[in-house]
N, C-alpha and C positions, 0 to 999 in steps of 0.2 A: 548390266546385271539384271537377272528377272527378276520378277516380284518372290517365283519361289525360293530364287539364293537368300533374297532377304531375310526369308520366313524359315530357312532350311534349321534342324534341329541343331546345334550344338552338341559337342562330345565337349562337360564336362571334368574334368580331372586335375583336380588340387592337393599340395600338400597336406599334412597330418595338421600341421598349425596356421598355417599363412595362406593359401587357399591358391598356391602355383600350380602350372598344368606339368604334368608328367611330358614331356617331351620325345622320350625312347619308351615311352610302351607302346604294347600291337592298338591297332588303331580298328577298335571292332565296333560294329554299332551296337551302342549301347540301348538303342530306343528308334523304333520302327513306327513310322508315323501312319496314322489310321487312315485308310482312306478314303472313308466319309468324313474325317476330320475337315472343318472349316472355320476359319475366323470370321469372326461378328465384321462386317462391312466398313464398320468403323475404326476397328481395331485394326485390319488390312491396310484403311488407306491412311491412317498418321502411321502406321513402319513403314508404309513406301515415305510417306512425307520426310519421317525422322532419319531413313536412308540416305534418300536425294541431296538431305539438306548435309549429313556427315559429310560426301563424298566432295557434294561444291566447297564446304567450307577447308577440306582436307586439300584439294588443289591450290583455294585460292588463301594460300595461308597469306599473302604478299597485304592482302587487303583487310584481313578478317584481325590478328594481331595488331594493327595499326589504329585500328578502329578501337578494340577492346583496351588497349592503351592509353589510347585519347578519352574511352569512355570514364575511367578509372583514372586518371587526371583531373578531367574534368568533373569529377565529383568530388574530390578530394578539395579542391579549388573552392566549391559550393559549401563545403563542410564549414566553411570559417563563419558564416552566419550563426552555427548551430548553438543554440545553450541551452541550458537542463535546469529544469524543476521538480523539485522533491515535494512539491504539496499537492497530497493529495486532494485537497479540497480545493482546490483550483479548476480539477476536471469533470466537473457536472456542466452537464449542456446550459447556455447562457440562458435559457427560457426556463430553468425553475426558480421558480417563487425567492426561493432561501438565496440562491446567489443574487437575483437581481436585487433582493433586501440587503443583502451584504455588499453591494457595489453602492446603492444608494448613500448608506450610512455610513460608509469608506468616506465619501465626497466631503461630508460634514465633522464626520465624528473619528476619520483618520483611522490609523493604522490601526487594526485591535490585539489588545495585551499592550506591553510594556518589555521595556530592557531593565530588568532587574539584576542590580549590585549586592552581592553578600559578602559584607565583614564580618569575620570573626577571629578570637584569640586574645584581645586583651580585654581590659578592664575598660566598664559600663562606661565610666564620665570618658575616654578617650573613644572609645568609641562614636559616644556622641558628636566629640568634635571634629571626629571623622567624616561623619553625615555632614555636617554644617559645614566645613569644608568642601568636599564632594560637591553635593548639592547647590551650593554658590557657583562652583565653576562649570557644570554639566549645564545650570539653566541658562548658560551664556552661549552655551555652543549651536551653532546652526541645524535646525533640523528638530530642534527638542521641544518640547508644547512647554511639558513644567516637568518640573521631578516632585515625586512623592517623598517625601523625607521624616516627615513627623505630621500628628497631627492637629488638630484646631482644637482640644480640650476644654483649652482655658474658656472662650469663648460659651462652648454650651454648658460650661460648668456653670455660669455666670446666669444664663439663659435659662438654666435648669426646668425652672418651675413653669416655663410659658408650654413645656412640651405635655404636660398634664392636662385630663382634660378640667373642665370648669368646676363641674362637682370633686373631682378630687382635691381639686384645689382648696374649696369654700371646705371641703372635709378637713383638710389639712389647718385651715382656721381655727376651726372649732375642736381639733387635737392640741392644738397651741392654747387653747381659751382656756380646755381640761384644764391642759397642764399649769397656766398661772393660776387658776384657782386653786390647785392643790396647793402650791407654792404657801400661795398669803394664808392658805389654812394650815401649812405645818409654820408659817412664823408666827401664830397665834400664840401667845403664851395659854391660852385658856383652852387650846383644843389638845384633845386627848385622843388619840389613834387608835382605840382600842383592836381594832379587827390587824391592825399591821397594812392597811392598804399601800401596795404600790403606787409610785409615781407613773402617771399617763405618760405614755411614752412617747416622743418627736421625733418619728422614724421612717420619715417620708422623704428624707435625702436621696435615701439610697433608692425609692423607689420614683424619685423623679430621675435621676439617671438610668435607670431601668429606659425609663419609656422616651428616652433618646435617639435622634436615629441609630441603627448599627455600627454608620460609620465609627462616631464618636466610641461608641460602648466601646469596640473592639480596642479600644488605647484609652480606657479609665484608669488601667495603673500605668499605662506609660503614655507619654507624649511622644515618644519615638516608635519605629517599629523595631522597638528592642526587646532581646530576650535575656534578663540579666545573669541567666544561672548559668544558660549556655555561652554566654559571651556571643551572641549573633547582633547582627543588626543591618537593618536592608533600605536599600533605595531603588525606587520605581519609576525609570526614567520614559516619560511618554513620548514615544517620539510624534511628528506634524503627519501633514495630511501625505501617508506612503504608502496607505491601501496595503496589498499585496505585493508591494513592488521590493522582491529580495535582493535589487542590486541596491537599492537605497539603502537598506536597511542593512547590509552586508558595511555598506559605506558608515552609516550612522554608528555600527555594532562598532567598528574598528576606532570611530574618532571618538566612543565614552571609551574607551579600553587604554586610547591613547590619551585622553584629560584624565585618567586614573594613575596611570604609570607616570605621569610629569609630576605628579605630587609626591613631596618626601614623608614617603610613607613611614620610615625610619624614625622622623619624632614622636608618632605615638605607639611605639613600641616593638620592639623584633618579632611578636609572635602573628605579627598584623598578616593576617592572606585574604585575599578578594577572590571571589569567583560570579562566574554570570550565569543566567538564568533568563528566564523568561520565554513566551513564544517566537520571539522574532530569531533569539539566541539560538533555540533550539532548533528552527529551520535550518538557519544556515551551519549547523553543527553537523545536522543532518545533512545536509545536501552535500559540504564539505570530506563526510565520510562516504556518500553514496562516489561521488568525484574518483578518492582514492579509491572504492573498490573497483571501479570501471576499469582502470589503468591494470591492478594486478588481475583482476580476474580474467580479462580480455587476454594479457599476458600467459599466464598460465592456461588457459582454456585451449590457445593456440600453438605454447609447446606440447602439450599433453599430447593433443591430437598429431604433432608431427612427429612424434616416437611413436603413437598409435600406429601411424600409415607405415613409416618405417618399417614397423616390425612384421607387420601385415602383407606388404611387398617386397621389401629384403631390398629395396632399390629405390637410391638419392634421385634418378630423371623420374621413379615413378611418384615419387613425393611432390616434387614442381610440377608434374604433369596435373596432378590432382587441386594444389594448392593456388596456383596460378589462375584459374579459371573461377576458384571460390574465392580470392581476393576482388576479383573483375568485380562479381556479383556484389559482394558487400563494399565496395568501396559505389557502386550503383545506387546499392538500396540506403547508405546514406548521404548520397549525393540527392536521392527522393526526397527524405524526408528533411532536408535544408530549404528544398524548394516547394516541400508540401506544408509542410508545418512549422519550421522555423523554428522548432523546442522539443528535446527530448526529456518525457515524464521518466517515472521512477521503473516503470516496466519498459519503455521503450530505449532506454540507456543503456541498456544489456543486451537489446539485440542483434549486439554483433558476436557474444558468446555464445546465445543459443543458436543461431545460424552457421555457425565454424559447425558446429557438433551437425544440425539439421542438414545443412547442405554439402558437405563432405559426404555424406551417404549415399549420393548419386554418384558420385565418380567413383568411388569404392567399386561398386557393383556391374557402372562401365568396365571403367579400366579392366576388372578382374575378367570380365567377360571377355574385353578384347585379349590379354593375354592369352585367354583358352584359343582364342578363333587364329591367331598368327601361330599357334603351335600345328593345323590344320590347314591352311588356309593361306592365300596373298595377302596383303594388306587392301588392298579395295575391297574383297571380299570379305575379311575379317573386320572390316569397320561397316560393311554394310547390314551384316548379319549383328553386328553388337550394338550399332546403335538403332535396329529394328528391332528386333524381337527385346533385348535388356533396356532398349532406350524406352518401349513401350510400358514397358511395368515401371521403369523408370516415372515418365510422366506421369501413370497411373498413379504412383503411392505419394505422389507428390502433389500432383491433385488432391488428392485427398486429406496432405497435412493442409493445402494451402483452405481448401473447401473450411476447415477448425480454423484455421484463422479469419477468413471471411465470416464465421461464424458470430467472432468476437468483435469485427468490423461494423455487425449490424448494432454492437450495443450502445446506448447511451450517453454510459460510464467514458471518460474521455481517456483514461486509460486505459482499457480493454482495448476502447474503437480505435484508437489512435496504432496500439500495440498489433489489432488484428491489420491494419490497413498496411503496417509497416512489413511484418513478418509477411503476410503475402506476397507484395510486393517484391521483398529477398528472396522470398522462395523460389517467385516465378524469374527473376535475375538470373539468382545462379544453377536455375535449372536451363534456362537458353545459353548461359554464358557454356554451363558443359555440353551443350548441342553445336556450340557455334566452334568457342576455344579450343576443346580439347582435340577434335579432329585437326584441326589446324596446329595446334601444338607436334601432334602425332608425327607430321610431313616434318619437322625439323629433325630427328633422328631418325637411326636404323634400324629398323622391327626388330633386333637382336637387342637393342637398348632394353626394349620393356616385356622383353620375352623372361618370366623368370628361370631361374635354373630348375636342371631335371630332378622332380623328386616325387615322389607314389602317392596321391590323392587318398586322403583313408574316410574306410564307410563306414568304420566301428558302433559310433552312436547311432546312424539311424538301421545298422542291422541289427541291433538289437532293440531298438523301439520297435521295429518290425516283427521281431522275436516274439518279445512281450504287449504287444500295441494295447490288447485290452486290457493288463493290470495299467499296462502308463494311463490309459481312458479313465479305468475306474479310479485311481487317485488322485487323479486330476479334476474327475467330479466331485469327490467326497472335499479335495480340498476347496474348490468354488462354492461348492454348497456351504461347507462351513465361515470363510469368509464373506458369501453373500450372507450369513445371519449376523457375521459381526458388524459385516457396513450397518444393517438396518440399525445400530445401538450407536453409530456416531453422530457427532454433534458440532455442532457450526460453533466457531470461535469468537465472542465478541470482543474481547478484549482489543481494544484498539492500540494499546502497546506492541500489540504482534505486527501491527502494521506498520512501524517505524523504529530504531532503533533506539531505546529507553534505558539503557548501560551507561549514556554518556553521560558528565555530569548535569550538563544543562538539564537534563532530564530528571535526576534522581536530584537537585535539588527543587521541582516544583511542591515538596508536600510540606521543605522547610520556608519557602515565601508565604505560602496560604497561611501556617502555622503564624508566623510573624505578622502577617497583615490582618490576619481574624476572618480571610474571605480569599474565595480563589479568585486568580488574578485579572482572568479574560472572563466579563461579562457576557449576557445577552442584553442586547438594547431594541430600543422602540423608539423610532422618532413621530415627535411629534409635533403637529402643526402649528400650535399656541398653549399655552399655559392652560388652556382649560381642557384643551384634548390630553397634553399632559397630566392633567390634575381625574379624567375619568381615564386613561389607559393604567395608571398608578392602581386606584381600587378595581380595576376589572382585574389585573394579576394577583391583585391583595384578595379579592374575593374569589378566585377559584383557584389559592393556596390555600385558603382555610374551609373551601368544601374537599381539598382533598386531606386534608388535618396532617396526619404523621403519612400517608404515603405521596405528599409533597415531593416534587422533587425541585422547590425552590428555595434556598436559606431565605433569602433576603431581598427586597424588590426598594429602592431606590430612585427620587426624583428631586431636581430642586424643590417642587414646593414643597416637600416633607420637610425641610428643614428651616420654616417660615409656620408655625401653628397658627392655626385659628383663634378667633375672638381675643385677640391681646388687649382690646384697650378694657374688656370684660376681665381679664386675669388681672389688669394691673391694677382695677380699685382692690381686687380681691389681696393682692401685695400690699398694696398701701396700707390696709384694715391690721394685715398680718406685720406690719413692719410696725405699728401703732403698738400693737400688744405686745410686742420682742422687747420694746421698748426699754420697759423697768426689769427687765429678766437680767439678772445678773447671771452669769453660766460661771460664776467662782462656788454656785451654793449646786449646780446641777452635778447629776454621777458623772463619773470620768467619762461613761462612753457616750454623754448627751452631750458636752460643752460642745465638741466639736463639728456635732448636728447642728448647734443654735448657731454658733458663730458663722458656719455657710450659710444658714438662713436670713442672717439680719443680712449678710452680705447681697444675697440674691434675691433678696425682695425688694432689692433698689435698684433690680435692672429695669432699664427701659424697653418698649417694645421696639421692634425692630422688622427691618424689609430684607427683601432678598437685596438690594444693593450694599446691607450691612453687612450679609454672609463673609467669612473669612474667605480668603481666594482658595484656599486649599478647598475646601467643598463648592465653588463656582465654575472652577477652571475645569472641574469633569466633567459638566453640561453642558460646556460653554462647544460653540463651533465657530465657523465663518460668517454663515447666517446668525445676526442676532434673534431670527422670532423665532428659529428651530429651539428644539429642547429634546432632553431624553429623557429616558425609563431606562435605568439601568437593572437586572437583573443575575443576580448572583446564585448556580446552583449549588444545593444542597447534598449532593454526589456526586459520587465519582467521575468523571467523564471520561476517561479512560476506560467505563465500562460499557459497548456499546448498545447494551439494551437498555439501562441507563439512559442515554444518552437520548434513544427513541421517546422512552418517557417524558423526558425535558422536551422533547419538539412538542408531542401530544400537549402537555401543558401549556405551552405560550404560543402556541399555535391557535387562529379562531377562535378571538375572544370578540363578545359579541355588547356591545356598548349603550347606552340607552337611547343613543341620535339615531343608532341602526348600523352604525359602523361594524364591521370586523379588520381587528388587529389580529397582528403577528407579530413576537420579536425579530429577531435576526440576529447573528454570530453566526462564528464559526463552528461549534456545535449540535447547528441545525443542520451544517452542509454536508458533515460526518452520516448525519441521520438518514438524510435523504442519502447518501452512498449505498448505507444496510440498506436500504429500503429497495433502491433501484438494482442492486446486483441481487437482492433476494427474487427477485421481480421473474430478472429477465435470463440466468443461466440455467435454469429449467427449459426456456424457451428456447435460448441458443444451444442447449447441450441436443434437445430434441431435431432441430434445423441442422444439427450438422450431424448425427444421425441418419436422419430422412436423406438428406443429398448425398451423403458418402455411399450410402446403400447402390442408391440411385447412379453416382457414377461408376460405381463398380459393373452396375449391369449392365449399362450401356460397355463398357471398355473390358472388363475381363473374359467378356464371353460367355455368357449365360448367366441364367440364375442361378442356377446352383452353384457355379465357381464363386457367384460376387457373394452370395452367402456363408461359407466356406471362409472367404479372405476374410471377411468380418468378425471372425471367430476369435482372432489374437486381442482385438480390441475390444469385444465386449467382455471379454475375460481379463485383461488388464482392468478396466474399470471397476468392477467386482471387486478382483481379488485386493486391486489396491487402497481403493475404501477400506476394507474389510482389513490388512495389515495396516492401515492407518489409525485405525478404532484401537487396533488390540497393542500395539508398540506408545499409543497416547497423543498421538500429533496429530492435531484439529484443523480442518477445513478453515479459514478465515477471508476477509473478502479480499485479500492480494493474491493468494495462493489458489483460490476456486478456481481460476483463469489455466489452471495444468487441466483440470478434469475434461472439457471440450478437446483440449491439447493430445489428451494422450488418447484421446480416442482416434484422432485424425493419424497421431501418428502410428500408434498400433496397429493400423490397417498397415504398412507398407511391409511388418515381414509375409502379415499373410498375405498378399498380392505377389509377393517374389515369389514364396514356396507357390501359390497356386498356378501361376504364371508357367514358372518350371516344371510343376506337377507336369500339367497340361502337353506343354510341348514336348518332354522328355517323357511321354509314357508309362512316368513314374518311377524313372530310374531313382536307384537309392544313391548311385555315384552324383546324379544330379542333384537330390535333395540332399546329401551330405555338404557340396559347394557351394548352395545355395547358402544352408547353414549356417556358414563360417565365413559367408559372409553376410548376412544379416548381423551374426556378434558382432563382426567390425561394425557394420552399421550401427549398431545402436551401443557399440562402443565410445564411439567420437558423440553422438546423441546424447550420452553418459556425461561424458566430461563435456560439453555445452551445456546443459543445464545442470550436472552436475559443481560447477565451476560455483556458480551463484552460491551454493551451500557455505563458500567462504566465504558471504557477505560480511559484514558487520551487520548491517542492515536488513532488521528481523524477516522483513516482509517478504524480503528480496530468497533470504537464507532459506525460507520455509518453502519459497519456490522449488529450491533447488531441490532439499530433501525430500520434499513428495516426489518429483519428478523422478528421482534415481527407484524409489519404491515403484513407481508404475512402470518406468526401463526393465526392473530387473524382472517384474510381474509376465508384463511383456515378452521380456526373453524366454521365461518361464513357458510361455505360452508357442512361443514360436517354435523352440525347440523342442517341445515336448510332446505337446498337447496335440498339435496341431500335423506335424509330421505322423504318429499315433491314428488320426482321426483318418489323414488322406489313406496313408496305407492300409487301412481296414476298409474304406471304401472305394477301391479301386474302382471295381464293376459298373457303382453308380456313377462313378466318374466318367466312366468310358461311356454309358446310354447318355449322360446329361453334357459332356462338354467335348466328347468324342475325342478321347487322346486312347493309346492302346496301350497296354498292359503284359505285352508279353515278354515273357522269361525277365520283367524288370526286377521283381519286388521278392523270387523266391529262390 
């Protein structure tokens, strides 16, 4: 066959709904090819390549099937390595700062957060000995540091007056001195009160508990972390050195859940319910639920589409013919990523649903085309001309998703790059698997198989876009214009709820643990090298929380020596002075609401000073690590961290603090590692959305055939982008940083209607029976496009969900575009068609 058979024009002609070729109609040229018409050199020699390559693969079905079987086995095989992680904080490159502080202090200071227990339902004292119970047997089990259960009260109750400073203290003397001297002057028979003076009041109890550490304050009326009104009450299980590792902690989760259900819960009462909480909980809650939606989504993503194809071809061999070659592909691209990367994150665990939808688009567009060519044509010739000329816009629009995912390969972000390297990958899979398979499939039946039945191809819609091209123009500008002013008013999402699934409980009980505990749960910490780096990293946080006064974003800053005061043996003559005077104070003659100030005070002025090896262990066991010279800074924020501008501000604060040795610190947690996410996708998808712009452009000109065509095909997609910003603004649904990863997306793939319509334009001289087939099958396209990403919207999983939804707003944008706009635009510009890409135009369009 010659180069011209390959290139020879098609007579399209499809049904009203399903896009089959008319069989018994007169067989007229519909389109008369120019002839100065000529293909770009390059676009020539890949349809001879994509020809040669059908026709070998069509003969040598014997080898090409065996192969694609083995290939698809053999990945299948590979898959068993594969396992999945739902943190997103896992996926920043191992060279910043934050993670490698957060791997450091993993080493020492263990896993960060806690497994949090909540009881509630009966009465306060069974409650408690529910704690004491629990707690006893959790701190036995393997894997657990300590449990939090109650706290150290008594102890700094005792200690009170050492946390004062010296002059308060010597103040507090000489309020006590007042007040005996009043005393012996009202027992004076001889003094007479005339003014009514009050008694000096001893009311520095309450304000040496004041200047407590936080810890303690937070449980001055309780020694548990009890809530008496609500009936709650909470345990804070630490587990040991587990880092990030969520099969331990998946393990650890399972053996408190099972030390809880072995206890007879039953003696303290039938209203008793336990529920969990914590970060570690809520991983695995999360990941648990991403798990389940894989299975149904995947499920459903893939029936959709096989009633899709159904209905679209009227025929069960054309369903397998299409199917068959997109399993080859995806059972490839995750046999890759077993061998590439060994884990799939929270975007790349779905990319077998967006692929079903993305790479089923090419066989659509074959198949449909070879249909038309065997209603015309032999079978060698009908697969040479379909997999040349449709296999070439074929590669072209494919190219150009895969160009948007390569986009997303260059980023940082380990979910992006991970997700762009992956989806490229499948895309270029199952775009050779249908260059390779499906001709080779072709050879096992009789061109009558997938020939569809006789029925009249209708040009209704675009004769009348033809009709009307310039109102379809002008409202289709008024509407872009007016959603390009809506985009400009949309607004980036920081809520970092949006990026995980916060419905479940683990989730909706983190504001009743913070409540109960007096502090949210997961610190930032500072390790430090000896007690004295610890003792200047403490006031460098202390001191630039009180230059930033009330827009702080730290409650509370935390270290051992905080809870060890200065100058003791200086407090304790000043005790002793004060225990001398309390002396003869009888508190039977003081007001009701002094006795009980006096009597803590003779009590507490008879404590002794004391070391950090006195510390109760419930305040040592939080600092403590492997290394005994290491220490921490623990740092507790003062908002929200679910909010992630928020969230940025807490980095800027304990970030770069700058020491009197010369030193600069950092804290570290997890998040910091949130922050730096904002930070790095705010960065870098400006840059990526611009790069894959510039190259899509750029390969279109090379492969379409001029500039003006690869301009033209550009047109679906920079109006997709537009328009679907712009209905994303005005419906209320917010860009966030899981979802921004569609917008490069839907520009890559928005280019592939307009490269079929311009592709067809071109060759068919602008027949409208061609651009009507075209069409209808672009809908199919970006039909099964629809339900692949479409599918995700039934996530549970917010992040995953909001994918979906934006994605079907840019599909339908898109289609908007392809079918309206853009068929409208070629048909008003025939002429320049014909001087800039040389196709001809006679008796097509009137």
């Amino acid at each position: 066959m010659s180069a011209s058979d390959a290139g020879t024009v098609c007579r399209l002609r499809s049904s009203a709904c399903f896009g089959v070729t008319d069989t018994h109609a007169p067989r007229q040229n519909l389109s008369v090819r120019h002839p100065s018409a000529k293909r770009p050199a390059v676009a020539a020699r890949l349809e001879r390549l994509l020809s040669r390559t059908a026709l070998a693969c069509h003969g040598g079905v014997a080898v090409v099937l065996p192969v694609a079987l083995a290939i698809a086995l053999g990945s299948v095989w590979a898959t068993r390595r594969l396992s999945m992680s739902a943190d997103l904080s896992e996926l920043l490159p191992d060279d910043f700062e934050s993670v490698r502080d957060l791997r450091r202090i993993q080493q020492s200071f263990g896993g960060f957060g806690t497994i949090a227990v909540l009881a509630r339902g009966i009465a306060p004292d069974r409650l408690q000995a529910f704690a004491a119970e629990a707690a006893n047997r959790l701190e036995r089990l393997e894997g657990v540091r300590f449990v939090e259960w109650r706290r150290p009260r008594d102890f700094f109750e005792r200690h009170a007056l050492y946390f004062l400073d010296l002059s308060a203290l010597e103040a507090l003397e000489q309020r006590i001195a007042d007040r005996i001297g009043w005393e012996k002057r009202r027992r004076n028979p001889l003094f007479v009160d005339l003014a009514g003076t009050p008694p000096p009041p001893i009311d520095l109890a309450g304000a040496a508990l004041d200047r407590l550490p936080q810890l303690s304050q937070a449980g001055r009326t309780s020694l548990h972390f009890l809530d008496e009104q609500r009936r709650e009450i909470a345990l804070f299980v630490k587990p040991g050195n587990i880092g990030s590792d969520l099969r331990s902690a998946a393990r650890l989760v399972e053996s408190v859940r099972g030390v809880i259900d072995a206890m007879d819960l039953r003696r303290y009462g039938s209203g008793l319910s336990i529920e969990y909480g914590g970060p570690f909980v809520k991983r695995i809650d999360q990941q648990d639920l991403i798990t389940r939606d894989l299975g149904r989504i995947t499920f459903v993503a893939a029936l959709a589409i096989l009633v899709c194809l159904y209905l679209h071809f009227r025929s069960i061999a054309a369903v397998f013919f299409l199917f068959f070659p997109l399993a080859v592909g995806l059972m490839a691209t995750y046999g890759f990523a077993a061998l590439t990367m060994g884990s799939l994150n929270v975007l790349t665990a779905f990319i077998g649903a967006v692929l079903l939808g993305l790479g089923i688009d090419h066989g659509i567009h074959l198949l449909g085309r070879m249909q038309t060519e065997l209603a015309r044509a032999d079978l060698n010739v009908a697969l040479a001309r379909t997999f040349g000329t449709t296999g070439r816009a074929v590669w072209l629009a494919a190219t150009t998703t895969a160009i948007a995912f390569g986009a997303l390969a260059l980023s940082r972000f380990r979910a992006f790059h991970e997700f762009g390297i992956l989806a490229m990958a499948g895309t270029t899979f199952i775009l050779l698997s249908y260059s390779t398979v499906l001709p080779a499939l072709l050879a096992l039946v009789s061109p009558r198989r997938i020939t569809p039945p006789a029925s009249v191809g209708s040009t209704w819609l675009m004769d009348r876009i033809g009709r009307h091209r310039r109102g379809v123009l002008l409202a289709a500008a008024l509407a872009s214009v007016t959603l390009a002013f809506a985009a400009t008013c949309s607004r980036f999402d920081y809520d970092t709820r949006s990026l995980a699934e916060s419905d479940l409980a683990s989730f909706r009980l983190d504001p009743v643990f913070d409540r109960l505990r007096g502090y949210q749960m997961t610190p930032l910490v500072y390790l430090a090298r000896d007690a004295e780096d610890e003792r200047r990293a403490a006031e460098a946080f202390r001191r630039r929380q009180r230059l930033r006064r009330a827009e702080s974003t730290i409650d509370l800053v935390m270290a051992r020596s905080d809870f060890v005061p200065t100058e003791q043996a200086e407090k304790r003559a000043v005790l002793a002075r004060i225990s001398t005077l309390l002396a003869p104070l009888d508190v039977r003659d003081l007001h009701d609401g002094e006795a009980g100030r006096v009597e803590w005070l003779t009590a507490a002025v008879r404590a002794e000073p004391f070391t950090e090896s006195d510390l109760p262990i419930e305040v040592t066991r939080q600092f403590s690590s492997r290394n005994a010279n290491e220490r921490f800074v623990l740092l507790f924020a003062a908002v929200d961290l679910a909010d992630g501008r928020k969230v940025v501000n807490v980095a800027k604060e304990v970030r770069g603090l700058d020491l009197a040795n010369g030193d600069r610190i950092s804290a570290a947690g997890e998040p910091l590692i949130m922050a730096d996410v904002f930070s790095l996708v705010a960065d870098e998808i400006p840059l990526l959305s611009t790069f894959t712009v510039v190259l899509v452009s750029a390969t279109l000109w090379v492969l379409v055939g001029g500039f003006r065509a690869a301009i033209v095909a550009l047109v679906p997609a920079l109006l997709t982008i537009v328009t679907a910003l712009g209905t994303l603004t005005l419906v209320g649904w917010r860009i966030n940083t899981v979802n921004i990863i569609v917008i490069p997306l839907l520009f890559g793939i928005g280019v592939d209607g307009g490269v079929h319509l311009v592709t067809t334009f071109v060759r068919s001289g602008g027949s409208t029976v061609a651009l009507s087939d075209a069409s209808r099958a672009i809908v199919a396209a970006l039909a099964t496009s629809a339900i692949g990403f479409g599918s995700l919207a039934l996530a549970n999983h917010s992040g995953l969900s909001s994918i979906g939804r934006i994605a079907l707003v840019g599909l339908i944008c898109n289609a908007t575009a392809c079918l309206l706009a853009l068929p409208a635009y070629l048909m008003g510009g025939r002429r320049w068609f014909r001087r800039g890409c040389g196709a001809s135009t006679e008796g097509t369009l009137d």
